[in-house]
KEMI-365429 format. One record per residue: residue number from 1; residue in one letter; chain; x, y, z of N, C-alpha, C, O in turn. Coordinates in steps of 0.05 Angstrom, whole numbers, padded with zeros to 5 digits. Example, Ala and Ser with C-alpha at 12.3 -4.5 7.8 and 13.67 -1.06 7.14 Angstrom:
BEGIN
{nuti 1; "a"; "A"; {00264; -00114; 00156}; {00246; -00090; 00156}; {00264; -00066; 00156}; {00285; -00066; 00169}}
{nuti 2; "s"; "A"; {00257; -00045; 00142}; {00273; -00021; 00143}; {00258; 00001; 00157}; {00268; 00023; 00161}}
END
This chain:
BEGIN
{nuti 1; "x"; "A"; {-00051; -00442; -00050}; {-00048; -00434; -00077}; {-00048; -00460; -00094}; {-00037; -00480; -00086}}
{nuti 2; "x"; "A"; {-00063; -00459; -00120}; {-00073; -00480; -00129}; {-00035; -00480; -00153}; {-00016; -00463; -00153}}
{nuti 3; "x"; "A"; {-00039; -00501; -00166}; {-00011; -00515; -00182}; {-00007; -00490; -00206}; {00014; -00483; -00216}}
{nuti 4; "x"; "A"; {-00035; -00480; -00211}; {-00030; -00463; -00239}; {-00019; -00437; -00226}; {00003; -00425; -00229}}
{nuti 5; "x"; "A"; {-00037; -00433; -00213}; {-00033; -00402; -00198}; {00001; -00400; -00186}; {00016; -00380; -00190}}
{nuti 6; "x"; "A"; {00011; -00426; -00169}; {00032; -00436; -00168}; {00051; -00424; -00194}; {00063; -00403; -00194}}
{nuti 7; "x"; "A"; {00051; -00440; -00211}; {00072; -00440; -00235}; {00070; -00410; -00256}; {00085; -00403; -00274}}
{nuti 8; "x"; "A"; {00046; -00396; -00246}; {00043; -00373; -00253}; {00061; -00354; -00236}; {00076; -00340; -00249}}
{nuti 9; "x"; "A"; {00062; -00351; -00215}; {00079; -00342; -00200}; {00103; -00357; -00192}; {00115; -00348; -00172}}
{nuti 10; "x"; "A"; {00110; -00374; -00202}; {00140; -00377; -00214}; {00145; -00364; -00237}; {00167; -00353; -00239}}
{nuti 11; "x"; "A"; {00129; -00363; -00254}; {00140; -00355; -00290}; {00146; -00320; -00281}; {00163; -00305; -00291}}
{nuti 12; "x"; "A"; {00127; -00314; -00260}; {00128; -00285; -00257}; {00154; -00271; -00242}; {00163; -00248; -00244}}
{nuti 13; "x"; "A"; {00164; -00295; -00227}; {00178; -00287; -00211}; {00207; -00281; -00221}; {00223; -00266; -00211}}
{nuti 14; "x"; "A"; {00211; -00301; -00250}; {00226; -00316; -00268}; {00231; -00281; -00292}; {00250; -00266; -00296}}
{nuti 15; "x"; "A"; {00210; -00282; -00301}; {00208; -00254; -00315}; {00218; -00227; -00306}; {00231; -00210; -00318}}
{nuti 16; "x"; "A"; {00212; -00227; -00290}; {00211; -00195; -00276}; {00238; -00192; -00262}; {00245; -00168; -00259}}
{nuti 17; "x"; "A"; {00255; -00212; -00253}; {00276; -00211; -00239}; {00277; -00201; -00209}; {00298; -00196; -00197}}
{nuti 18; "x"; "A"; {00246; -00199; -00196}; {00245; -00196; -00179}; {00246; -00217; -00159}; {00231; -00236; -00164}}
{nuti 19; "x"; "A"; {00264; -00218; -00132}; {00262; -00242; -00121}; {00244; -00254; -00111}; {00230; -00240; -00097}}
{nuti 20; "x"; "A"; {00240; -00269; -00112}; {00211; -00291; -00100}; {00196; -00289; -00072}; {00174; -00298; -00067}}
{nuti 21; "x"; "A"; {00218; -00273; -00052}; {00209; -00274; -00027}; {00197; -00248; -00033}; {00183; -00241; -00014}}
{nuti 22; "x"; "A"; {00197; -00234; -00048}; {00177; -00207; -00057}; {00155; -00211; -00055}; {00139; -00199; -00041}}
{nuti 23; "x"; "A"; {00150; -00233; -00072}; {00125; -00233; -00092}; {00104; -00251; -00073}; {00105; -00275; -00078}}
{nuti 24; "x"; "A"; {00091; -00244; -00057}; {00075; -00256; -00037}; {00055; -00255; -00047}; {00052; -00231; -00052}}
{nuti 25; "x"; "A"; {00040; -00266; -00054}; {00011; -00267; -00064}; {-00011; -00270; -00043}; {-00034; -00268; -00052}}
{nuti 26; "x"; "A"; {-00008; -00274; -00018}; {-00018; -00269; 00005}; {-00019; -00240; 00013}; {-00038; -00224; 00015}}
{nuti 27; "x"; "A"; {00003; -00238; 00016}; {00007; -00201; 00021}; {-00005; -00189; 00004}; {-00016; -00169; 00012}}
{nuti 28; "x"; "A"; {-00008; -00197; -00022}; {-00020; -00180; -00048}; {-00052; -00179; -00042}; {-00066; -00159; -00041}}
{nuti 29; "x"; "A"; {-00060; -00207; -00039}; {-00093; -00208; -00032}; {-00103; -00190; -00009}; {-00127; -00184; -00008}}
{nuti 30; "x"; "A"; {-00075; -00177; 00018}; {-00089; -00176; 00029}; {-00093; -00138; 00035}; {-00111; -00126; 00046}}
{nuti 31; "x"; "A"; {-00070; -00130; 00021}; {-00058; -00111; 00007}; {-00088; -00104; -00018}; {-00103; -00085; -00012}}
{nuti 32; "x"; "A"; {-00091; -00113; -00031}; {-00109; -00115; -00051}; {-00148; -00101; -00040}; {-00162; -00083; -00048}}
{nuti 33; "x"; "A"; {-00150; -00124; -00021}; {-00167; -00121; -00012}; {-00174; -00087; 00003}; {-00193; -00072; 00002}}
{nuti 34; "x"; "A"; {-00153; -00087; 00012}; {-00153; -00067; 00035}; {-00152; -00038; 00017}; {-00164; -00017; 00023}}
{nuti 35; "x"; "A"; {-00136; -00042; -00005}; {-00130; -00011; -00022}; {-00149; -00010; -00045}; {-00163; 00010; -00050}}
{nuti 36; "x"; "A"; {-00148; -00037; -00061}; {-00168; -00032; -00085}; {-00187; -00049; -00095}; {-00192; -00049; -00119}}
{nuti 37; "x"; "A"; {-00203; -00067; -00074}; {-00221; -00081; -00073}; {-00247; -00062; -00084}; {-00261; -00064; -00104}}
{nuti 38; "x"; "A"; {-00247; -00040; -00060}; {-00278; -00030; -00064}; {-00280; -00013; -00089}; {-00303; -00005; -00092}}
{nuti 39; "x"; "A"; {-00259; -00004; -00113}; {-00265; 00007; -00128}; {-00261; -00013; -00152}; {-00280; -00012; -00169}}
{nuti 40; "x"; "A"; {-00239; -00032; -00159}; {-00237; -00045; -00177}; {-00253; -00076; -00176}; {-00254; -00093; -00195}}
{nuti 41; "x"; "A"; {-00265; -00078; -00147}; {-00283; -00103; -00149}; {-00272; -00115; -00147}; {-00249; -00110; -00154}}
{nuti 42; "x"; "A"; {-00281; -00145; -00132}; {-00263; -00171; -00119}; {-00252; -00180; -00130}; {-00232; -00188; -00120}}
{nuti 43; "x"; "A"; {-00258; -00187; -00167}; {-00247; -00204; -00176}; {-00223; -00185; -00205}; {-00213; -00190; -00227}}
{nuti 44; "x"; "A"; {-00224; -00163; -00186}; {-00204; -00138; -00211}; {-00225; -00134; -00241}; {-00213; -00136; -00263}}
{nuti 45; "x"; "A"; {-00243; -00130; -00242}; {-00255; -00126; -00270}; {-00262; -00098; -00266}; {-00272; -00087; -00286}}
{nuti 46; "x"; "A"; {-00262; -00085; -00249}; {-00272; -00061; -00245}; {-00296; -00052; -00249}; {-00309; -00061; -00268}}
{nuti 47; "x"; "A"; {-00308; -00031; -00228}; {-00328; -00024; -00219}; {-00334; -00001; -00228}; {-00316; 00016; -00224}}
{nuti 48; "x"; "A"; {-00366; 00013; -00248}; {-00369; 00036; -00260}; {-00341; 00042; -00265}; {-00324; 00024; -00267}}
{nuti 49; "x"; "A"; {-00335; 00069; -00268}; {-00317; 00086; -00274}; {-00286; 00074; -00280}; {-00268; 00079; -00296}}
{nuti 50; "x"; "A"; {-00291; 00050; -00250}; {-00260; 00042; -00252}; {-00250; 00025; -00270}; {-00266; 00011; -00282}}
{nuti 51; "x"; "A"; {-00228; 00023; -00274}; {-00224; 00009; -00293}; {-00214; -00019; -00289}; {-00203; -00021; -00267}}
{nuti 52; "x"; "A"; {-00214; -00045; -00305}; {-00215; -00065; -00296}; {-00181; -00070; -00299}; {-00168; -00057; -00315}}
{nuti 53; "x"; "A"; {-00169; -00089; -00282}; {-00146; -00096; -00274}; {-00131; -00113; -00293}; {-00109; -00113; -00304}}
{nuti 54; "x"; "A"; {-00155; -00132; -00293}; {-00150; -00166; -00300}; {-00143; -00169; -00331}; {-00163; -00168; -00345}}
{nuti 55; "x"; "A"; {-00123; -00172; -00342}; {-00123; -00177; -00364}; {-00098; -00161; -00377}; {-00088; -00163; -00399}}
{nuti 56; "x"; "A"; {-00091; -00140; -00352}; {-00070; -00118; -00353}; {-00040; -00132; -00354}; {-00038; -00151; -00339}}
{nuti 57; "x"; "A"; {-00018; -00126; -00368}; {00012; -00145; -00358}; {00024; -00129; -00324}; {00016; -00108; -00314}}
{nuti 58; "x"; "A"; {00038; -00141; -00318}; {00046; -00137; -00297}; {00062; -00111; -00294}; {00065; -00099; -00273}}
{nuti 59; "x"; "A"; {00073; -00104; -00322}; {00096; -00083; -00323}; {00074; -00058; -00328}; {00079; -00035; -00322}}
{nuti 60; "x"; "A"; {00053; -00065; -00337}; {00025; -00037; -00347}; {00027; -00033; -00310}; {00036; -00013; -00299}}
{nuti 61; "x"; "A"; {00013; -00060; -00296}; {-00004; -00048; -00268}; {00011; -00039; -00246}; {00001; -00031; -00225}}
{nuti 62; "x"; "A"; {00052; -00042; -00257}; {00072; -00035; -00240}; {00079; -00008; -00248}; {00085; 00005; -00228}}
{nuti 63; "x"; "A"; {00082; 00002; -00267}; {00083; 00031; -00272}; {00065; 00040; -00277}; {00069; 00055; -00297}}
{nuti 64; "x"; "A"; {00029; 00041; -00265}; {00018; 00051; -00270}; {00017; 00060; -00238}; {00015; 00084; -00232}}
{nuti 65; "x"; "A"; {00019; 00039; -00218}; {00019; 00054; -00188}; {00043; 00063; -00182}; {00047; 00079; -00163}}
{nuti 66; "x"; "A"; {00060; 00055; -00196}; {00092; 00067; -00187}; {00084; 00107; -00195}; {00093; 00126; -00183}}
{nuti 67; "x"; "A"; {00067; 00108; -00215}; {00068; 00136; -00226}; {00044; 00154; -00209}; {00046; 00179; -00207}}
{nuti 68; "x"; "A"; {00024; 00142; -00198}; {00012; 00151; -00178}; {00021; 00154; -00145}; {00016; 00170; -00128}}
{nuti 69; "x"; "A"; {00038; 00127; -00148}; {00057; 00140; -00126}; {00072; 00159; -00119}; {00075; 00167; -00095}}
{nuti 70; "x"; "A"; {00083; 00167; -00140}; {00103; 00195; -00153}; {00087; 00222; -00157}; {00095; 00245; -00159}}
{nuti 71; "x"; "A"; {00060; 00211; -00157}; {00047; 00243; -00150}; {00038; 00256; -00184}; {00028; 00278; -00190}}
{nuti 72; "x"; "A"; {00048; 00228; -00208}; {00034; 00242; -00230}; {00002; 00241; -00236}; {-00015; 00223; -00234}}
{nuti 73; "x"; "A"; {00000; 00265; -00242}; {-00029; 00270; -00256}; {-00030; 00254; -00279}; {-00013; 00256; -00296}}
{nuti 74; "x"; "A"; {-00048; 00239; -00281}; {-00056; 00222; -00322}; {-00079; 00214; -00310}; {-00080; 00204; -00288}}
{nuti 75; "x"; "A"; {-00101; 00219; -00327}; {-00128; 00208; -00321}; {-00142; 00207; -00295}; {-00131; 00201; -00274}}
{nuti 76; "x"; "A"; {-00174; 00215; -00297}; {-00192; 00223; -00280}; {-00191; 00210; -00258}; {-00202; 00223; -00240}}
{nuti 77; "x"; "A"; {-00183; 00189; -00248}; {-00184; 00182; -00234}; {-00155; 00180; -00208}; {-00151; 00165; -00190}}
{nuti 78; "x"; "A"; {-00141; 00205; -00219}; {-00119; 00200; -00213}; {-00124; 00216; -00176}; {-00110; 00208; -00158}}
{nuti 79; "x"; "A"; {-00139; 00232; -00172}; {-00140; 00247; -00151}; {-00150; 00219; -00131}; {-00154; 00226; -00108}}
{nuti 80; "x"; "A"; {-00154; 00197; -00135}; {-00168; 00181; -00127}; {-00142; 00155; -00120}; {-00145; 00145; -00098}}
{nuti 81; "x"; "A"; {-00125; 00148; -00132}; {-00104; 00133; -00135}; {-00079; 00138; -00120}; {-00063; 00122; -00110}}
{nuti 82; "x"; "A"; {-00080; 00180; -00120}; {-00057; 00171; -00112}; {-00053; 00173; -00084}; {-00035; 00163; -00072}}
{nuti 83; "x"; "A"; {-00069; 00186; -00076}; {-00054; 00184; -00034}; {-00062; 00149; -00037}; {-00039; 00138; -00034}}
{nuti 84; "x"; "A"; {-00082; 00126; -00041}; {-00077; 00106; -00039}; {-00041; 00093; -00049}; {-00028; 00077; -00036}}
{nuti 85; "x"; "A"; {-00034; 00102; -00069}; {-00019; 00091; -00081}; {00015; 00100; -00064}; {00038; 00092; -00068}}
{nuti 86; "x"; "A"; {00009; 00112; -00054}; {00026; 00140; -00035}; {00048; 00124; -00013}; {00072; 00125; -00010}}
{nuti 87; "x"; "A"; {00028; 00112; 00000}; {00037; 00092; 00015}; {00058; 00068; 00011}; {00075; 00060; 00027}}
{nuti 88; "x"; "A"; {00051; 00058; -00013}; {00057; 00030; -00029}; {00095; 00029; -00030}; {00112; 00042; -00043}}
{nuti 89; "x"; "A"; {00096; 00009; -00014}; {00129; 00006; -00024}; {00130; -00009; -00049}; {00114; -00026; -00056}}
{nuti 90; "x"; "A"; {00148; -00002; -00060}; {00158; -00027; -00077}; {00153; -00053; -00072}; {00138; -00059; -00090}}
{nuti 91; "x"; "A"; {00155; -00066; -00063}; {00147; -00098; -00056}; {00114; -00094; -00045}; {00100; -00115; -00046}}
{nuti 92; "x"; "A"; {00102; -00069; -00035}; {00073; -00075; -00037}; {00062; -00078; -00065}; {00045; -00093; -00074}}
{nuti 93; "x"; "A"; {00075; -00063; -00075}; {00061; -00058; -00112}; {00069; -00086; -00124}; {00055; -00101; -00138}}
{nuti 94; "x"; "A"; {00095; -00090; -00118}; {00096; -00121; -00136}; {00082; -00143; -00126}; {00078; -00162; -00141}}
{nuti 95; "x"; "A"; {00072; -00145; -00098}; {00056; -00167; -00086}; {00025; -00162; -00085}; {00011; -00178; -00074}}
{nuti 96; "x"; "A"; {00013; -00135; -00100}; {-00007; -00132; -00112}; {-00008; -00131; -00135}; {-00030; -00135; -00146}}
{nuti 97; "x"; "A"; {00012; -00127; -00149}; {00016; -00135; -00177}; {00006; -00173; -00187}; {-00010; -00182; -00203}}
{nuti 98; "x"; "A"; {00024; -00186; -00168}; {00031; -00203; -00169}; {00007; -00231; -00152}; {00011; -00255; -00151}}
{nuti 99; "x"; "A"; {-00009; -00220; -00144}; {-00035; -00214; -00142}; {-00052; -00218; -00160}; {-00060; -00240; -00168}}
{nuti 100; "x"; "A"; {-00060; -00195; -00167}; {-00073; -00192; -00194}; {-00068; -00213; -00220}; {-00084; -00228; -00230}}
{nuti 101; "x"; "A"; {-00045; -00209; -00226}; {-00036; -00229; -00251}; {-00045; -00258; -00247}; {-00058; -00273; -00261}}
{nuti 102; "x"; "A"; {-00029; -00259; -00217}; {-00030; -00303; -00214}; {-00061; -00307; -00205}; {-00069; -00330; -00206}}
{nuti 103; "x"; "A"; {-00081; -00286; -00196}; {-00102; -00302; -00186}; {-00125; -00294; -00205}; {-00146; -00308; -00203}}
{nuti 104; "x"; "A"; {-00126; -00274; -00224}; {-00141; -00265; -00248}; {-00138; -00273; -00275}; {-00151; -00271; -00296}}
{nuti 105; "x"; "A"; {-00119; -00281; -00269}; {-00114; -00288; -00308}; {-00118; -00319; -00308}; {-00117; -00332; -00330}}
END
């Protein structure tokens, strides 16, 4: 992890009050890859339909899978999100959260 991406995931870790040994950004890449690579694209900007990631705050892309996790219906693409999202513990979602934020922005 490069010094920015580094101090980005300190400030994140700092904010959110989540503890640090959570927030794996390894786990998130690999986590990432595996759940929402092929629809939101490698670098999170999203692909046709989907919508892009990058640019999202952390608290938008943490209660947006926390609520697909939970089985709510909101937008077309939700039949699609949520058995992915189904699985996701808490510390998966913040280390794809966390993910997203430190290696896209």
């Amino acid at each position: 992890m490069n010094a920015k991406a580094f101090c980005a995931a300190i400030l994140l870790v700092f904010a959110s009050g989540v503890p640090a040994e959570a927030q794996d950004v390894e786990v998130g890449k690999d986590l990432y890859k595996k759940n929402c690579r092929q629809c939101h694209g490698p670098t999170a900007k999203g692909l046709a339909s989907y919508p892009k990631l990058v640019g999202q705050t952390p608290e938008y892309l943490t209660d947006r899978l926390e609520r697909y996790r939970a089985g709510e219906r909101f937008g077309p693409n939700t039949p699609l999100m949520a058995p992915r999202a189904k699985s996701l513990s808490d510390e998966d979602i913040t280390n794809i959260v966390t993910f997203i934020t430190v290696t896209f922005e």
